[in-house]
N, CA, C and O atoms as a GROMACS GRO file, in nm:
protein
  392
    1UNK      N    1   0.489   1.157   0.877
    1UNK     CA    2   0.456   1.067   0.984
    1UNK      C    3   0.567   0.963   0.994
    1UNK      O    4   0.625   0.929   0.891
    2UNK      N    5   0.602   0.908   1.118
    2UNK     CA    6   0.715   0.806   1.112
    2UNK      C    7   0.708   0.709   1.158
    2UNK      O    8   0.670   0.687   1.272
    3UNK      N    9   0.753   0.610   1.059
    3UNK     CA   10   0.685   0.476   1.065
    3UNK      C   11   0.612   0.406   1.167
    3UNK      O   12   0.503   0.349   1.161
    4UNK      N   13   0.732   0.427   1.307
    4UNK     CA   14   0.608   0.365   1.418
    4UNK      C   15   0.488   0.426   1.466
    4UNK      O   16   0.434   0.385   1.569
    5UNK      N   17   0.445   0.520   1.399
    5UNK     CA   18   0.310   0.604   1.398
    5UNK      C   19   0.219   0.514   1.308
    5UNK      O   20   0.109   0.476   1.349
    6UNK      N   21   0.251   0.493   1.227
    6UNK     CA   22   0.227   0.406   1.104
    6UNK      C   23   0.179   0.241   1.172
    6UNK      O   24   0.069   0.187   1.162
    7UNK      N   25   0.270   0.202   1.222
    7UNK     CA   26   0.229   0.053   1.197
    7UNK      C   27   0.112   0.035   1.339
    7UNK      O   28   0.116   0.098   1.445
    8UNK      N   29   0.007  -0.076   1.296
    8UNK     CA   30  -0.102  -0.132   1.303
    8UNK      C   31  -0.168  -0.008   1.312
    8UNK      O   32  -0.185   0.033   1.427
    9UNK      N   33  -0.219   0.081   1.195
    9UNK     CA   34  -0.318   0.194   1.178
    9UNK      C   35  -0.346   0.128   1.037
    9UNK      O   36  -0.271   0.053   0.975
   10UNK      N   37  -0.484   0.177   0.996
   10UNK     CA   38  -0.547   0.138   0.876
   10UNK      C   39  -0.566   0.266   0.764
   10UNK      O   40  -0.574   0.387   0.787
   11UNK      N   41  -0.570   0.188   0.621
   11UNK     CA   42  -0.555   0.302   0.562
   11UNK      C   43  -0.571   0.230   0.410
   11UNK      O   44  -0.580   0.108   0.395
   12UNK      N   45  -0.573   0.305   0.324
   12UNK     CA   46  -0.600   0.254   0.176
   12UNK      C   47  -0.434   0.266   0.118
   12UNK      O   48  -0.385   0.196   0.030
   13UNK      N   49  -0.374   0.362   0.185
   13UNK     CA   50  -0.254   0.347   0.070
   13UNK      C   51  -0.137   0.374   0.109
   13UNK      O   52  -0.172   0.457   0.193
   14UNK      N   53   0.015   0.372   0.121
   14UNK     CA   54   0.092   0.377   0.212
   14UNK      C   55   0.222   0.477   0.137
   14UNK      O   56   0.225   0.431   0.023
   15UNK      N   57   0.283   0.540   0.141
   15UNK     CA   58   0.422   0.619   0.075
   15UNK      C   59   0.551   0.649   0.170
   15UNK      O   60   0.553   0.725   0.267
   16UNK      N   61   0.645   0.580   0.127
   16UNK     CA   62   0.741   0.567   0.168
   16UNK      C   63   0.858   0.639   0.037
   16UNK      O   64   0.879   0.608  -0.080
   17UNK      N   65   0.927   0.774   0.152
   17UNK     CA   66   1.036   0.809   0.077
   17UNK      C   67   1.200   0.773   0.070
   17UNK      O   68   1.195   0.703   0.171
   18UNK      N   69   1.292   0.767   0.045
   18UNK     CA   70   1.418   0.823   0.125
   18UNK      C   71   1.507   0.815  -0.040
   18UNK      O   72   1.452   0.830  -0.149
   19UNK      N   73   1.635   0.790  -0.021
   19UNK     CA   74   1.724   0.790  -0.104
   19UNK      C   75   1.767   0.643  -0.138
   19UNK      O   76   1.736   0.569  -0.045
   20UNK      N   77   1.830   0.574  -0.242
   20UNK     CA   78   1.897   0.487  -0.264
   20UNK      C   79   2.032   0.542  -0.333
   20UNK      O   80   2.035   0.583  -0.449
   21UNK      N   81   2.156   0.538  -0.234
   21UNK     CA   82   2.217   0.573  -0.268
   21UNK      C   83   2.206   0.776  -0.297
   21UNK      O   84   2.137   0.853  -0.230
   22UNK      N   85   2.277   0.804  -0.386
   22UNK     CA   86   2.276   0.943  -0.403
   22UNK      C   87   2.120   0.984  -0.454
   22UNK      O   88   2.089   1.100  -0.426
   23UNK      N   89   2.042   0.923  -0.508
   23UNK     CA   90   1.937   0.911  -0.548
   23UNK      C   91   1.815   0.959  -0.490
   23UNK      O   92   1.778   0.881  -0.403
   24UNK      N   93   1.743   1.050  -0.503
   24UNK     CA   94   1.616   1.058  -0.410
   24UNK      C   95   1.449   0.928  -0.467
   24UNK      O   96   1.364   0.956  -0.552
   25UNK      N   97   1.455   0.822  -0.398
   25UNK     CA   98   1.339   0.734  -0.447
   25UNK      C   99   1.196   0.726  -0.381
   25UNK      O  100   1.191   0.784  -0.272
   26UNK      N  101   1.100   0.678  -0.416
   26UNK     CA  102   1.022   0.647  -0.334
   26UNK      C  103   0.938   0.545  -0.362
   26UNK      O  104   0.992   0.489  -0.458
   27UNK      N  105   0.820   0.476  -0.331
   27UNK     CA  106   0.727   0.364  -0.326
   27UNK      C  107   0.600   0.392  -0.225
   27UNK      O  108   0.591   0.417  -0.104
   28UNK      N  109   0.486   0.370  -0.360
   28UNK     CA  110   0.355   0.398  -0.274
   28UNK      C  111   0.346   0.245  -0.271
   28UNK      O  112   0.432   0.175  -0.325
   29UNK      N  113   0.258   0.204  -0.219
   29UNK     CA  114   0.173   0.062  -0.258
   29UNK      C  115  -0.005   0.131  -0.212
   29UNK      O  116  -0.024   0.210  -0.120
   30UNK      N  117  -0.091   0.086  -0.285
   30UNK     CA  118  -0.254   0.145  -0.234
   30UNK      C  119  -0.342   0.019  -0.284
   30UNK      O  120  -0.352  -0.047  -0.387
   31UNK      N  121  -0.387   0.022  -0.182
   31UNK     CA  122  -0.530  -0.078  -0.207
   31UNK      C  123  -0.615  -0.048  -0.233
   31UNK      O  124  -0.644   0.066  -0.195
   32UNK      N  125  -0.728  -0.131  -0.323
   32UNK     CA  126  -0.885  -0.065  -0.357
   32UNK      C  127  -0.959  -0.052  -0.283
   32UNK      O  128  -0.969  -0.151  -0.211
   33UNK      N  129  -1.083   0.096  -0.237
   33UNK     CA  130  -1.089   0.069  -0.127
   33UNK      C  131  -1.194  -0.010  -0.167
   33UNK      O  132  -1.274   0.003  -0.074
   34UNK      N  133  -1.248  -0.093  -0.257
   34UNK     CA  134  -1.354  -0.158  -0.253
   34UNK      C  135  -1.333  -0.304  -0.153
   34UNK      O  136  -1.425  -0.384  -0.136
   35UNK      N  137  -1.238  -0.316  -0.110
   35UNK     CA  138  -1.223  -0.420  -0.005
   35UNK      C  139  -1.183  -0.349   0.160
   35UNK      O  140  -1.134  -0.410   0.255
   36UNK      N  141  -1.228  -0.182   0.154
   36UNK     CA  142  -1.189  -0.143   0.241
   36UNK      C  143  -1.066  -0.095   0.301
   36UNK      O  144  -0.981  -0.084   0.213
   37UNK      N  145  -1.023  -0.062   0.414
   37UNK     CA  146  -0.911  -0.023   0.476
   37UNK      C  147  -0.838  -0.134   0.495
   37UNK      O  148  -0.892  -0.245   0.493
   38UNK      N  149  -0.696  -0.116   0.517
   38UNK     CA  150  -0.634  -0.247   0.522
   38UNK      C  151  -0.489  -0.203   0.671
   38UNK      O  152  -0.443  -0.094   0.703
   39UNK      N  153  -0.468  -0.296   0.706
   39UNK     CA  154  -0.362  -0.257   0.818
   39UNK      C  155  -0.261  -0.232   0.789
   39UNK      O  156  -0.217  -0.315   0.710
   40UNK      N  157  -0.187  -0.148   0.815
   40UNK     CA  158  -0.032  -0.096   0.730
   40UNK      C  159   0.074  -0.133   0.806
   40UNK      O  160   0.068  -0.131   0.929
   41UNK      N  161   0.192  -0.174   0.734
   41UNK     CA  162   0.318  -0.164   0.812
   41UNK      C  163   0.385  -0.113   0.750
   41UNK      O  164   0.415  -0.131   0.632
   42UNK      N  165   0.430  -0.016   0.849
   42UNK     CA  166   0.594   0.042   0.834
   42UNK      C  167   0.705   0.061   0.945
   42UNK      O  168   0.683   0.127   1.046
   43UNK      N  169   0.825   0.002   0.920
   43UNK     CA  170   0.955   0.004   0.986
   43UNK      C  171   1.049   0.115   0.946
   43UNK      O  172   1.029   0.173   0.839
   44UNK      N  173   1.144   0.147   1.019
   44UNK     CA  174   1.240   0.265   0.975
   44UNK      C  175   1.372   0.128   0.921
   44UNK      O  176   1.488   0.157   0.892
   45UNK      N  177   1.340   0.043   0.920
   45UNK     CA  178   1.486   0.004   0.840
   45UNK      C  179   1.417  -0.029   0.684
   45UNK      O  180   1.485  -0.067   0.588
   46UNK      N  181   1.302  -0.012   0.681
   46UNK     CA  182   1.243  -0.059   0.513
   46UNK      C  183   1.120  -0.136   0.466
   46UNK      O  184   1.070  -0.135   0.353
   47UNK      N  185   1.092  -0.189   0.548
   47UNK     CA  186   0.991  -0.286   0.547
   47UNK      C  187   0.854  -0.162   0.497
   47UNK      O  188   0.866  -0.051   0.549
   48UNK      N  189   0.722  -0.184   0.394
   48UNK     CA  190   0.632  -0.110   0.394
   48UNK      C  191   0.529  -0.210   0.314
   48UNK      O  192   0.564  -0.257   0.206
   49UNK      N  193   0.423  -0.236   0.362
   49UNK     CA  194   0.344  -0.327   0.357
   49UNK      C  195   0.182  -0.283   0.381
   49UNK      O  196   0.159  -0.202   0.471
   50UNK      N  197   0.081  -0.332   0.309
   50UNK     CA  198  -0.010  -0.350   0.364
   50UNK      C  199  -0.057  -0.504   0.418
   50UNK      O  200   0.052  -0.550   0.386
   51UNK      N  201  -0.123  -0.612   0.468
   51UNK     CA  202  -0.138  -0.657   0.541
   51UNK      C  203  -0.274  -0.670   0.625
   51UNK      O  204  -0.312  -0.624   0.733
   52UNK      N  205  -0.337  -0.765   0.514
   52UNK     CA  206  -0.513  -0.801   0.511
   52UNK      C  207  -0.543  -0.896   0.658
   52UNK      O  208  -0.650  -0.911   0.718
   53UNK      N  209  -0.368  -0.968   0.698
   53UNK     CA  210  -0.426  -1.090   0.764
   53UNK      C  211  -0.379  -1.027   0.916
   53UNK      O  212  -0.430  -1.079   1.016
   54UNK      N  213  -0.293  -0.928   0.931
   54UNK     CA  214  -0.255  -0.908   1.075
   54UNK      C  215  -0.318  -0.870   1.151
   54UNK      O  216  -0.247  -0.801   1.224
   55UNK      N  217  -0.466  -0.869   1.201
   55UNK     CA  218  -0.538  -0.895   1.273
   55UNK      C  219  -0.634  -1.030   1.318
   55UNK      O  220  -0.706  -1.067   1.410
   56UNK      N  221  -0.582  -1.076   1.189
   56UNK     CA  222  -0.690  -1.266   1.187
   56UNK      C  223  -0.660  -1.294   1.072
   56UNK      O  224  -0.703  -1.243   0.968
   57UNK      N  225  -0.582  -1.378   1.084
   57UNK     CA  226  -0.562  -1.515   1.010
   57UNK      C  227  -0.684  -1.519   0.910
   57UNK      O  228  -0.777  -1.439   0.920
   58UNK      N  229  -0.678  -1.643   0.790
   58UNK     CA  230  -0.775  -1.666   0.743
   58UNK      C  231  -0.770  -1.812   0.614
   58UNK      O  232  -0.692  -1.827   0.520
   59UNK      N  233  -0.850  -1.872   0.646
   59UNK     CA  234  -0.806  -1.983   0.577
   59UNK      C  235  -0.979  -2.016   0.529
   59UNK      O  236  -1.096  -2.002   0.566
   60UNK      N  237  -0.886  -2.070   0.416
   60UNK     CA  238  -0.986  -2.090   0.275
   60UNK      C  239  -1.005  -2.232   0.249
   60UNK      O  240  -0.911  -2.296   0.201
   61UNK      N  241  -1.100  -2.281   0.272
   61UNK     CA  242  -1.165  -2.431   0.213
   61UNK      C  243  -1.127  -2.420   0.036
   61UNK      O  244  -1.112  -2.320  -0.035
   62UNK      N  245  -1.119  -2.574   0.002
   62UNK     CA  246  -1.114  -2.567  -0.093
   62UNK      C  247  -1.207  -2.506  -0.214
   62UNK      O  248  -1.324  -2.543  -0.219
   63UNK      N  249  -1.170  -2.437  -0.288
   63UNK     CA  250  -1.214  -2.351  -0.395
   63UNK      C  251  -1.284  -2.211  -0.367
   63UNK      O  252  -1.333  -2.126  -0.442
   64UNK      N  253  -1.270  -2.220  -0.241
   64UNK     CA  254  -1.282  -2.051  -0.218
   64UNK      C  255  -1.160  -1.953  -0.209
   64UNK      O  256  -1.061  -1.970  -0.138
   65UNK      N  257  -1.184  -1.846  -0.294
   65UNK     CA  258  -1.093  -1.732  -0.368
   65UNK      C  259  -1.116  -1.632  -0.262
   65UNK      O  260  -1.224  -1.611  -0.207
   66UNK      N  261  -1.005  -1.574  -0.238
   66UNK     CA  262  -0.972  -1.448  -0.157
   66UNK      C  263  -0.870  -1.346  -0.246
   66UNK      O  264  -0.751  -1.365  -0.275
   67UNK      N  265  -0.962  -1.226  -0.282
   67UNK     CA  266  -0.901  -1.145  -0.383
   67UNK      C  267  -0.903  -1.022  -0.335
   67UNK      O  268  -1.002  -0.974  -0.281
   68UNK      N  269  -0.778  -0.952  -0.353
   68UNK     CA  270  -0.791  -0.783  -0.295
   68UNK      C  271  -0.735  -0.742  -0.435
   68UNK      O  272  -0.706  -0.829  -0.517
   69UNK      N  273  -0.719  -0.591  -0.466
   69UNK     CA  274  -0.668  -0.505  -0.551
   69UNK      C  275  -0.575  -0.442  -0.524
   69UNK      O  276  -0.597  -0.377  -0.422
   70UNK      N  277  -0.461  -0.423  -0.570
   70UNK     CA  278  -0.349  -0.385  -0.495
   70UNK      C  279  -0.241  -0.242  -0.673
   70UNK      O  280  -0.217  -0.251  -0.793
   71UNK      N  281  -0.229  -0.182  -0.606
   71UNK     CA  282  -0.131  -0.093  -0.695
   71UNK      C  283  -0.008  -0.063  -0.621
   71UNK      O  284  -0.003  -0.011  -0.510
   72UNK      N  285   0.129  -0.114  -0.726
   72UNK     CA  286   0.228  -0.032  -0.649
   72UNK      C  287   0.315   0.085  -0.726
   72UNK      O  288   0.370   0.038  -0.825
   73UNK      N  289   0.332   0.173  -0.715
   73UNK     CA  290   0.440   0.304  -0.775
   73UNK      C  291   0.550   0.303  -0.724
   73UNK      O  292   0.552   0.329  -0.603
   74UNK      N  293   0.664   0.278  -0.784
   74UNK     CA  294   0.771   0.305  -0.728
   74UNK      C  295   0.854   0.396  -0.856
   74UNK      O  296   0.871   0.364  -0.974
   75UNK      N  297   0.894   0.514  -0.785
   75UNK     CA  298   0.936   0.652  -0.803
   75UNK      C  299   1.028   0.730  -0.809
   75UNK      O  300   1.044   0.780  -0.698
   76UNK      N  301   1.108   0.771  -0.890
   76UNK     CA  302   1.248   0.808  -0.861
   76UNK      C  303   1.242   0.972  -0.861
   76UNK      O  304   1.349   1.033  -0.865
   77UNK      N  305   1.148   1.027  -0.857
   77UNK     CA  306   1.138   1.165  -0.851
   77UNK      C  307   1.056   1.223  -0.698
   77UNK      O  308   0.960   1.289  -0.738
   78UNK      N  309   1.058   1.223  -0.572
   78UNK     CA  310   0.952   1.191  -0.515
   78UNK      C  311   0.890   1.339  -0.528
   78UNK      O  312   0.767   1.350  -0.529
   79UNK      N  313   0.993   1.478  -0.540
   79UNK     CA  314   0.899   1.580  -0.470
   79UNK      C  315   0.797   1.605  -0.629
   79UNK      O  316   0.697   1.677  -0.619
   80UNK      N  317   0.827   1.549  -0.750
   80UNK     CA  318   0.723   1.544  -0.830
   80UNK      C  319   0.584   1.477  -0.816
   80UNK      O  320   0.476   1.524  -0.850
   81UNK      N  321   0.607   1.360  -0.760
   81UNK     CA  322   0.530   1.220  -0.740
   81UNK      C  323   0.400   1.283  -0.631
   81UNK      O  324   0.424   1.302  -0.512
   82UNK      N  325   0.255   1.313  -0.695
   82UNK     CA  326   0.164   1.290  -0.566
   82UNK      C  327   0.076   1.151  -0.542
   82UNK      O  328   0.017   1.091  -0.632
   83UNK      N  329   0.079   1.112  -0.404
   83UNK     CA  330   0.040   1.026  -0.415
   83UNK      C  331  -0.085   0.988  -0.387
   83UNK      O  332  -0.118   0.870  -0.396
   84UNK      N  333  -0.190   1.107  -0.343
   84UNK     CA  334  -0.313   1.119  -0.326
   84UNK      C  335  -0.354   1.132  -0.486
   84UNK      O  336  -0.427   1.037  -0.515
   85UNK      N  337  -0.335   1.204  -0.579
   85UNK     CA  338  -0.370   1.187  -0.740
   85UNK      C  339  -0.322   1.080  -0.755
   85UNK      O  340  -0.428   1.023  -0.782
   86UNK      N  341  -0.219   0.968  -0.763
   86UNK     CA  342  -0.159   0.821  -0.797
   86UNK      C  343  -0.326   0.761  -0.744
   86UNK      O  344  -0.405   0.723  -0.829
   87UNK      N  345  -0.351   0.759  -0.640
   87UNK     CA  346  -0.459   0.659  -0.563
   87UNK      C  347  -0.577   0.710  -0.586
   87UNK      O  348  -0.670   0.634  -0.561
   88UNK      N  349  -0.617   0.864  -0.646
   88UNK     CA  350  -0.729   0.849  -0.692
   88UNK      C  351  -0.748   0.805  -0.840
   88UNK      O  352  -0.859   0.760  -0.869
   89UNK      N  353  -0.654   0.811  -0.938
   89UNK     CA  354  -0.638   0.778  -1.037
   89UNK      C  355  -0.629   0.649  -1.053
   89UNK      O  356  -0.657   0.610  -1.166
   90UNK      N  357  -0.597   0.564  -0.970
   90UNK     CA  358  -0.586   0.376  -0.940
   90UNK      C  359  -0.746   0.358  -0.918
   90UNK      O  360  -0.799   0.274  -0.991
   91UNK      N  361  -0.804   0.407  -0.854
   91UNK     CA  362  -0.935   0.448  -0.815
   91UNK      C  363  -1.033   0.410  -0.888
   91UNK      O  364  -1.098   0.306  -0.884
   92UNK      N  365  -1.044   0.523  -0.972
   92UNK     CA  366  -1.080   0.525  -1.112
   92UNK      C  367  -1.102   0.457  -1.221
   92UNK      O  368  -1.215   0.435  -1.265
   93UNK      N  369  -0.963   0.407  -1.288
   93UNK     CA  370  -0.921   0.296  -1.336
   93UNK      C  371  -0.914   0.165  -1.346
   93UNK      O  372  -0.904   0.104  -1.453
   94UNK      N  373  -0.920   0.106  -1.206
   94UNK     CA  374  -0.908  -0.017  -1.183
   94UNK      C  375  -1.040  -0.122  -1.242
   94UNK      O  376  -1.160  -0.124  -1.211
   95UNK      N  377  -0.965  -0.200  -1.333
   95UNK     CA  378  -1.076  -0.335  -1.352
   95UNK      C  379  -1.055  -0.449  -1.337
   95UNK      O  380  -0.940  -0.486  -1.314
   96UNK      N  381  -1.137  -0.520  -1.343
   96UNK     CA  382  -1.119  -0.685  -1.313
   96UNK      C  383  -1.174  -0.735  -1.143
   96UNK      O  384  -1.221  -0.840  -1.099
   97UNK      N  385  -1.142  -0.608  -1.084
   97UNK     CA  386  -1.142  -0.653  -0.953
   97UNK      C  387  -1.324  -0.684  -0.890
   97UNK      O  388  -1.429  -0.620  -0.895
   98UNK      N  389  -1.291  -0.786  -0.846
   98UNK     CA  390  -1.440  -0.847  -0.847
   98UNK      C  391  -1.451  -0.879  -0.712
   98UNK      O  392  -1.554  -0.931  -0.669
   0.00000   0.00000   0.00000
Protein backbone atom coordinates (compact mmCIF):
# COMPACT_ATOMS: atom_id res chain seq x y z
CA UNK A 1 0.00 0.00 0.00
CA UNK A 2 1.50 3.55 -0.56
CA UNK A 3 1.67 5.90 1.82
CA UNK A 4 -0.95 8.32 0.57
CA UNK A 5 -3.36 5.37 0.75
CA UNK A 6 -2.26 5.24 4.22
CA UNK A 7 -2.62 8.57 5.67
CA UNK A 8 -5.86 9.57 7.69
CA UNK A 9 -7.04 5.64 7.64
CA UNK A 10 -7.15 3.88 11.04
CA UNK A 11 -5.48 0.95 12.14
CA UNK A 12 -3.60 -0.73 15.15
CA UNK A 13 -0.21 -0.95 13.59
CA UNK A 14 1.79 0.59 10.81
CA UNK A 15 5.16 -1.03 8.66
CA UNK A 16 7.25 0.84 6.81
CA UNK A 17 10.07 -0.67 4.54
CA UNK A 18 12.91 0.64 2.29
CA UNK A 19 16.74 0.71 2.47
CA UNK A 20 19.21 2.89 4.44
CA UNK A 21 21.81 3.16 2.40
CA UNK A 22 22.90 -0.32 0.81
CA UNK A 23 20.98 -1.84 3.59
CA UNK A 24 17.49 -3.32 3.40
CA UNK A 25 15.59 -1.74 6.89
CA UNK A 26 12.40 -1.45 8.22
CA UNK A 27 10.07 -0.03 11.27
CA UNK A 28 6.72 -1.20 12.54
CA UNK A 29 5.29 1.04 15.30
CA UNK A 30 1.63 -0.83 16.74
CA UNK A 31 -0.68 0.25 19.22
CA UNK A 32 -2.72 -1.69 21.85
CA UNK A 33 -5.77 -2.25 20.58
CA UNK A 34 -7.11 -1.87 24.02
CA UNK A 35 -7.35 1.89 23.30
CA UNK A 36 -8.61 0.99 19.93
CA UNK A 37 -7.74 2.06 16.35
CA UNK A 38 -5.65 4.95 16.01
CA UNK A 39 -5.12 7.35 12.82
CA UNK A 40 -2.00 6.63 10.84
CA UNK A 41 0.42 8.67 9.00
CA UNK A 42 2.45 7.97 6.30
CA UNK A 43 4.54 10.15 3.78
CA UNK A 44 6.81 8.86 0.93
CA UNK A 45 9.72 11.06 2.13
CA UNK A 46 9.64 9.18 5.80
CA UNK A 47 7.49 10.40 8.15
CA UNK A 48 5.36 7.11 9.86
CA UNK A 49 3.32 7.79 12.77
CA UNK A 50 0.40 6.91 14.59
CA UNK A 51 -1.52 9.89 15.87
CA UNK A 52 -4.35 9.75 18.74
CA UNK A 53 -4.96 13.62 18.37
CA UNK A 54 -5.44 14.24 14.46
CA UNK A 55 -8.90 14.25 14.48
CA UNK A 56 -9.48 16.35 17.96
CA UNK A 57 -7.30 17.87 19.93
CA UNK A 58 -7.43 17.11 23.59
CA UNK A 59 -6.59 18.74 26.67
CA UNK A 60 -6.27 17.54 30.13
CA UNK A 61 -7.23 19.43 33.40
CA UNK A 62 -4.99 19.16 35.93
CA UNK A 63 -4.16 15.59 37.10
CA UNK A 64 -5.87 13.84 34.53
CA UNK A 65 -3.60 11.09 32.71
CA UNK A 66 -3.96 10.22 29.09
CA UNK A 67 -2.22 6.86 28.43
CA UNK A 68 -1.99 4.71 25.20
CA UNK A 69 0.36 1.56 24.63
CA UNK A 70 2.59 1.86 22.00
CA UNK A 71 5.39 -0.83 20.52
CA UNK A 72 8.04 0.01 18.11
CA UNK A 73 10.34 -2.68 15.93
CA UNK A 74 12.77 -1.43 14.00
CA UNK A 75 14.40 -4.11 11.65
CA UNK A 76 17.20 -4.70 9.58
CA UNK A 77 16.08 -7.87 7.96
CA UNK A 78 12.63 -6.98 6.54
CA UNK A 79 11.76 -10.06 4.23
CA UNK A 80 12.41 -12.11 7.63
CA UNK A 81 10.47 -9.64 9.88
CA UNK A 82 6.44 -10.46 10.13
CA UNK A 83 4.68 -7.95 11.31
CA UNK A 84 1.24 -9.35 11.91
CA UNK A 85 3.13 -12.15 14.47
CA UNK A 86 5.35 -8.83 15.95
CA UNK A 87 1.62 -7.27 16.86
CA UNK A 88 0.07 -10.28 17.89
CA UNK A 89 2.83 -11.15 20.09
CA UNK A 90 2.88 -7.26 21.57
CA UNK A 91 -0.72 -8.29 22.05
CA UNK A 92 -0.23 -10.84 24.22
CA UNK A 93 2.46 -9.62 26.24
CA UNK A 94 1.82 -6.29 27.02
CA UNK A 95 1.57 -5.08 30.80
CA UNK A 96 1.15 -2.19 32.81
CA UNK A 97 -1.13 -0.72 30.40
CA UNK A 98 -4.08 0.47 32.32
Amino acid sequence: MESDSVFDTDGYWIDCRGRMGPNPVGIAIMAHPRFGEQPLIARPYGTLAHNPFMRQGRHLAPGEVFRRGYSVWAYDCPDGFDAAAAFNLFVNTVVGVS
